[in-house]
N, C-alpha and C positions, 0 to 999 in steps of 0.2 A: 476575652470573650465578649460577644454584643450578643444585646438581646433589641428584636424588635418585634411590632405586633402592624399588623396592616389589614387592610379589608378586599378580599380576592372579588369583591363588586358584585356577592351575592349573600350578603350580608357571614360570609365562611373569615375567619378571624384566628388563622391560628396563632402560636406564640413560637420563635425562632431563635434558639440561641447558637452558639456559631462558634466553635470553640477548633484557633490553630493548630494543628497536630503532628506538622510537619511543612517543610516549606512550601509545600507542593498540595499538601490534602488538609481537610478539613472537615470536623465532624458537625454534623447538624441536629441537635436533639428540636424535633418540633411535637407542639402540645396543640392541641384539638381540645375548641372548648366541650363542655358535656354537652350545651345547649346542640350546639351542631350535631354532635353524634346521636342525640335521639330523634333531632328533626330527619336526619338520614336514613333512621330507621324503622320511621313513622312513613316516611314517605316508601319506602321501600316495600314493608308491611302493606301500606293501605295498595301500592299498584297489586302485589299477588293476590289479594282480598280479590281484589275487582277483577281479575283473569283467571285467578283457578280453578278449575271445577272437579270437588271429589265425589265418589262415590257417596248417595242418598244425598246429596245437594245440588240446588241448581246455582251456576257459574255465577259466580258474585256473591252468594248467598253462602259461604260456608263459615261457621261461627270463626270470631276472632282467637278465643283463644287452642280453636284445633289449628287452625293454621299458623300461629307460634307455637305451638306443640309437634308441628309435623318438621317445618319449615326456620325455626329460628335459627338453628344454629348455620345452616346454608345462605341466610338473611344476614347474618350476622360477619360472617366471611365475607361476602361478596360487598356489605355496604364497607368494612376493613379496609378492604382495596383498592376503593375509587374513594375513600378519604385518605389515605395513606398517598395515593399518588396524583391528586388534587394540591392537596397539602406539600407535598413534596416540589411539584411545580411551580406553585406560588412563590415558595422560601426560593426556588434560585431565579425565578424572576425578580420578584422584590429585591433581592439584595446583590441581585446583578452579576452573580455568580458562574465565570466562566468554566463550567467542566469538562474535563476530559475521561473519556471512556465512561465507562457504566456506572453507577450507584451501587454502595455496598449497605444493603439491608441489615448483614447478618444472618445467622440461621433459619431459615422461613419457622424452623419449628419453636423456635424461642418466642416469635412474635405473640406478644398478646393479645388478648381476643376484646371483643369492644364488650364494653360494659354499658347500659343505660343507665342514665345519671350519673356521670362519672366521665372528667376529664381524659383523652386518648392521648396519650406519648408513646413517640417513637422515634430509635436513630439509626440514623444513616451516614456513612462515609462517604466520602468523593475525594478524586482530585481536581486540582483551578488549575488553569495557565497559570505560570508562574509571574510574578511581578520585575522588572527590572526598566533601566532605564538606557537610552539609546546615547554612545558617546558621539562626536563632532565624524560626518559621514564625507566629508570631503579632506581631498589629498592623500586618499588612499594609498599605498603604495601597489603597482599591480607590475606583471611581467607581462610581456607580449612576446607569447612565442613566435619567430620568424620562419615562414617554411613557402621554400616552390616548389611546383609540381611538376616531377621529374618524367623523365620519359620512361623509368623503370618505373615508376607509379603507376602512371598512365597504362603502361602495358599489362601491370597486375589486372589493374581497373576492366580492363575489356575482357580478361581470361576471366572473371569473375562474372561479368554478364553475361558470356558464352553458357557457361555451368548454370547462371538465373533463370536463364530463359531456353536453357536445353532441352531434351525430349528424354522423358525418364523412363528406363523399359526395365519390363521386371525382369529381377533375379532371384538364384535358388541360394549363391552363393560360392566360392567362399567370398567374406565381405572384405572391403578394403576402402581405404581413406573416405569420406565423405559420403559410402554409401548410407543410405536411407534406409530404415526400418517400423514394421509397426507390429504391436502386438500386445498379449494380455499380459499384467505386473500386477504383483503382489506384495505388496508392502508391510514390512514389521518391524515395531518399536520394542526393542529393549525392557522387558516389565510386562508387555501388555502379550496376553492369548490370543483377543481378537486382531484380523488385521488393521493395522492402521489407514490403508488404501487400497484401491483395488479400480483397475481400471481394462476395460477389455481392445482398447486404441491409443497405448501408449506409445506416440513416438521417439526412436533416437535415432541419431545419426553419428556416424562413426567420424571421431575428432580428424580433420586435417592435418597435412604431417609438421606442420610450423606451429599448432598446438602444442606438439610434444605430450601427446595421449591422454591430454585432459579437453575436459565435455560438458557439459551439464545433462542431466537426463530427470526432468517430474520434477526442473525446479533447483538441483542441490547440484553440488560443482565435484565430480567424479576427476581426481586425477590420476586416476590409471582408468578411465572407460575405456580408449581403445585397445587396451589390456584386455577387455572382456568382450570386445566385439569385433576387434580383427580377426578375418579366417574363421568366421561363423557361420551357419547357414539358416535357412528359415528351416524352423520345425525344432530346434536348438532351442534347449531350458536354459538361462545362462543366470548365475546364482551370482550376487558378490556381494558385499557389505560397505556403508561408509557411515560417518559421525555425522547427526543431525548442528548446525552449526547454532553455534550460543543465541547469535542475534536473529536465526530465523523465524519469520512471522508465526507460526505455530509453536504455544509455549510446549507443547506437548513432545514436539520430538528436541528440542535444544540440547545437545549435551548428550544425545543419548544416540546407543547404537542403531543403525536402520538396516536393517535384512530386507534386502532386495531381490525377487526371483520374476525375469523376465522371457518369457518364451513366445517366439517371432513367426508370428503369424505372415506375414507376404513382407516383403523386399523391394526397393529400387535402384540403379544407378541411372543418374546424370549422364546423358551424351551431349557435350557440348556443341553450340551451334558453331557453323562454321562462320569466317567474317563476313562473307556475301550476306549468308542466310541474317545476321544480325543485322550489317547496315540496313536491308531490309523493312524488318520486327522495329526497326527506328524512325524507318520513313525518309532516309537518307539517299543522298545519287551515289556515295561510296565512301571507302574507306575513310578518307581525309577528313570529311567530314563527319563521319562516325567518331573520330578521336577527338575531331575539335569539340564536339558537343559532351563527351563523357569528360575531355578538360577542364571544360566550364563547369560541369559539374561538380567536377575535385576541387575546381578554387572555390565555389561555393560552398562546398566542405567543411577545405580547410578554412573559410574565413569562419564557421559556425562553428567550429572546432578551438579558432583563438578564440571568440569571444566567451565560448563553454569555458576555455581555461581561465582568461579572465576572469570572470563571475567565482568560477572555483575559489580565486584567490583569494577576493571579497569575500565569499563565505570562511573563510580560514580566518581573515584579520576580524571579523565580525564575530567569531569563536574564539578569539584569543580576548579579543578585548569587551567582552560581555560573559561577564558570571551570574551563577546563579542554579541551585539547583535545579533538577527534572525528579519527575515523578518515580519512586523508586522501581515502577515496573511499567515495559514496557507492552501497551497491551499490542492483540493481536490487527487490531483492527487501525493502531496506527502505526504499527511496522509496516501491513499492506498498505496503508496508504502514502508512507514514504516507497515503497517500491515502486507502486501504481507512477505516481508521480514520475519517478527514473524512469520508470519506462516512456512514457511520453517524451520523455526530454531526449534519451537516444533515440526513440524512433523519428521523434522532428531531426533530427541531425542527415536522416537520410540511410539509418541501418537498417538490413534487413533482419528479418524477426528471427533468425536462428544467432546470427551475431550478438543482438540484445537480449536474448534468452540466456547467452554464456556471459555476459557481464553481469545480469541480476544475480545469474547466481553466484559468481564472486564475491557482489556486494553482500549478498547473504554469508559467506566466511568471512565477513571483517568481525575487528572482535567486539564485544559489549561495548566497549567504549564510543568507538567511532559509531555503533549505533544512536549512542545515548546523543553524541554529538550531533549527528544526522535530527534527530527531536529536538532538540535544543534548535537548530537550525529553524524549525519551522514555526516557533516562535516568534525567533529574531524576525526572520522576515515576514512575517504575518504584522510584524510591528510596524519595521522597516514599510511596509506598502502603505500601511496606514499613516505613516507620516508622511510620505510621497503624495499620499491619494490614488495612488495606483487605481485605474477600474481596466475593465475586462469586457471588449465589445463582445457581442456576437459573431461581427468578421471575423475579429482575432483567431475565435473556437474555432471557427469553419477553416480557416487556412491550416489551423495546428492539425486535424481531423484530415483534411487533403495531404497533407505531408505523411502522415501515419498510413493513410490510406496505400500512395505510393510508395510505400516501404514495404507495406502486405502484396502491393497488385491484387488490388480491389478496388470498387468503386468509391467515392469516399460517404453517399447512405448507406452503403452497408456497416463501414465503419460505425456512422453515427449513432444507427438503430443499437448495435451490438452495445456502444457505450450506453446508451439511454436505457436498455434492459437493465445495463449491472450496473446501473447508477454511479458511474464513472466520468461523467461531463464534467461535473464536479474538481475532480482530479486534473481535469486538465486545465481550468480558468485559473486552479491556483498555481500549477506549472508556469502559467503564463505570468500570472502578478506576481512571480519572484522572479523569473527572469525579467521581468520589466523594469521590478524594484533595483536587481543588481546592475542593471545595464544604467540606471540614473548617478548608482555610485561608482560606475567606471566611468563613466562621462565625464566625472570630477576628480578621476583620480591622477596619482600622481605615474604614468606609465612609461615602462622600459623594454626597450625590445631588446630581445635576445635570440638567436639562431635556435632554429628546432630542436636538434641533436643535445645543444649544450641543455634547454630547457625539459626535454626527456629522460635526460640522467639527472637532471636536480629532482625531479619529479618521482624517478626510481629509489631517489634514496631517500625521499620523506615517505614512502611506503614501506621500504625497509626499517628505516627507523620508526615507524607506528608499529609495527610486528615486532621489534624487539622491545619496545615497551608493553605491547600486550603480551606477550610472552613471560617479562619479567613482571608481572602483573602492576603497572602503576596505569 
């Protein structure tokens, strides 16, 4: 336990003691001298004195002690609260206090009421970032997976810009692969009466046949949706149920069953374009050129693609060789912003926003663990950049933001605007300084290359193997 006392440079002094209560949280009892709390409440008093005006007095003029007879106890509350988080301020400035997620009060109704003449104590919980130290960041060991870009790629690649940039005409039904849908969904949690969601423009679109009938839909990773939407039509109630997953960003539905009822307002299918009409929509004299230019795309890919996997691996040997607890819960607001973050990072890669929609919600099914790891992670490299000096231009943001942009087909202000509403820029300068940090330690690492194929089944079977530890719970 420390105890310190400081002066917040208005003569406000309160008294801080600091007591470890885990490796991650820590409780703050802080004390409020008396003196402060009736200057608080003397100033407070005197401003109502001077503004209120009651019946048979004129404004300013109503005796003192009707107005603490009318007024005290609302005086009394309201000075509570801008002493309580004055004071609360100070104690994690002064002692330098890095917190995660929100402050825990306690029961608001437990709190006690301010007294005059009489010292104010109060406590409050938190979690810190954790403490740890960073081991030798060079000689890493990393793989470099090896891959060309085949001509059976390539041809995927242009059947998939055909279907991007096709002409979508409506339909009644019945649906089939990849069609489009939208409609109103109602969503219910396992416990609760009220809905949990409710949306009247939810879309889904019916999973691709190399899916093998899984989807995402509102978010969660449905493996039988094409189960529930092949051979459907609009005007169609379609009911099904699945497991809210342990580490999804909302504590509310984790673990718990979700009753799903979706009924389909209007329909599309995709008419692909033909190759003329594309080379066209490209700006191209023909074909030849049409493929050369989505080639160089693919090798831009796949070179974003090695260096994603590299970095991956950095973060693996940076989890393996850094301990240290995490905060025993994870809140909501920094699961979304580990996700926020993934998103940026697939859609810089160049995927379209239905593809990145079905990986988040994957990453949403991994188990408690690899979530806790995914925090821990943002740690490490929050440290990792600090040692580097990592910064973060404004070009940087604006190329990441073009990239996302072209991944939506949209402009890249409208991208911008959209981030700067949800306060999501944010999100993406730190995307940037860990892949910046991890790129300084593959620079120095120790690397091996290896053929694609063989690097896709080592890669298969450390997911297999993370599910059969989660599974067998370690």
């Amino acid at each position: 336990m420390s105890d310190f006392s400081f002066d917040g440079g208005d003569g406000f002094e309160p008294q801080v003691d600091i007591a470890e209560t885990g490796p991650c949280s820590r409780s703050l009892t802080i004390t409020i001298p008396a003196s402060v709390v009736d200057d608080r409440l003397e100033i407070q008093l005197g401003t109502l004195i001077s503004e209120v005006q009651l019946p048979g007095f004129r404004k300013g003029r109503a005796p003192r002690a009707v107005i603490e007879k009318r007024f005290g106890s609302n005086i009394r509350v309201e000075t509570r609260g801008q002493l309580v988080s004055d004071a609360f301020q100070k104690a994690v400035q002064a002692n330098e206090l890095q917190m995660i997620g929100d402050p825990d009060f306690g029961d608001p109704a437990a709190i006690a009421d301010l007294e005059p003449g009489k010292d104010y104590v109060f406590s409050v919980s938190i979690e810190v970032v954790p403490d740890f130290d960073l081991p030798d960041l060079e000689g890493v060991p990393v793989i470099k997976p090896m891959m060309e870009v085949t001509d059976e790629m390539l041809d995927a690649e242009v059947l998939r810009n055909r279907y991007r940039f096709g002409s979508p005409d409506r339909i009644e039904g019945p649906f089939e692969n990849l069609d489009r849908m939208i409609g109103s969904v109602v969503v219910r949690v396992e416990g609760d009466d009220e809905p949990f969601f409710e949306h009247e423009k939810a879309v889904a679109v019916v999973p691709a046949e190399e899916d093998e009938g899984k989807g995402q839909f509102l978010g969660l990773l449905i493996e039988d949706l094409a189960t529930h939407l092949l051979g459907r039509k609009v005007g169609d109630t379609i009911e099904f149920d699945t497991m809210g997953p342990e580490s999804f960003e909302r504590e509310e539905i984790r673990g718990k069953k979700v009753s799903i009822t979706y009924t389909v307002a209007d329909a599309e299918r995709v008419a692909p374009l033909e190759i003329d009409e594309l080379v066209q929509r490209f700006g191209l004299d023909d074909e030849a050129g049409l493929r050369g230019q989505i080639r160089m795309a693919l090798e831009n890919r796949r070179d974003a693609e090695q260096r994603s996997a590299e970095r991956e691996q950095v973060f693996e040997w940076l989890l393996e060789n850094i301990s240290f607890e995490v905060p025993p819960k994870v809140s909501e607001a920094q699961a979304g912003q580990m996700l926020e973050q993934q998103r940026f990072e697939l859609l810089g890669r160049g995927m379209d926003e239905q593809e990145v929609e079905l990986r988040l919600a994957e990453m949403r099914t991994e188990s408690e663990r690899y979530s806790k790891d995914r925090l821990r992670l943002m740690f490490i490299m929050a440290k990792v950049s600090k040692h580097f000096e990592i910064q973060v231009e404004e070009g940087e943001i604006n190329a990441r933001i073009a990239e996302i942009a072209n991944a939506q087909r949209v402009r890249p202000e409208q991208v911008r605007s959209e981030l700067a509403r949800s306060g999501r820029i944010r999100e993406i300068a730190m995307n940037i300084q860990q892949s910046k940090a991890a790129d300084r330690i593959v620079d120095t690492a120790k690397v091996t290359e290896m053929p694609a194929d063989e690097w896709n089944t080592l890669v298969e079977k450390k997911v297999e193997d993370r599910k059969k530890k989660a599974a067998a719970g370690s």
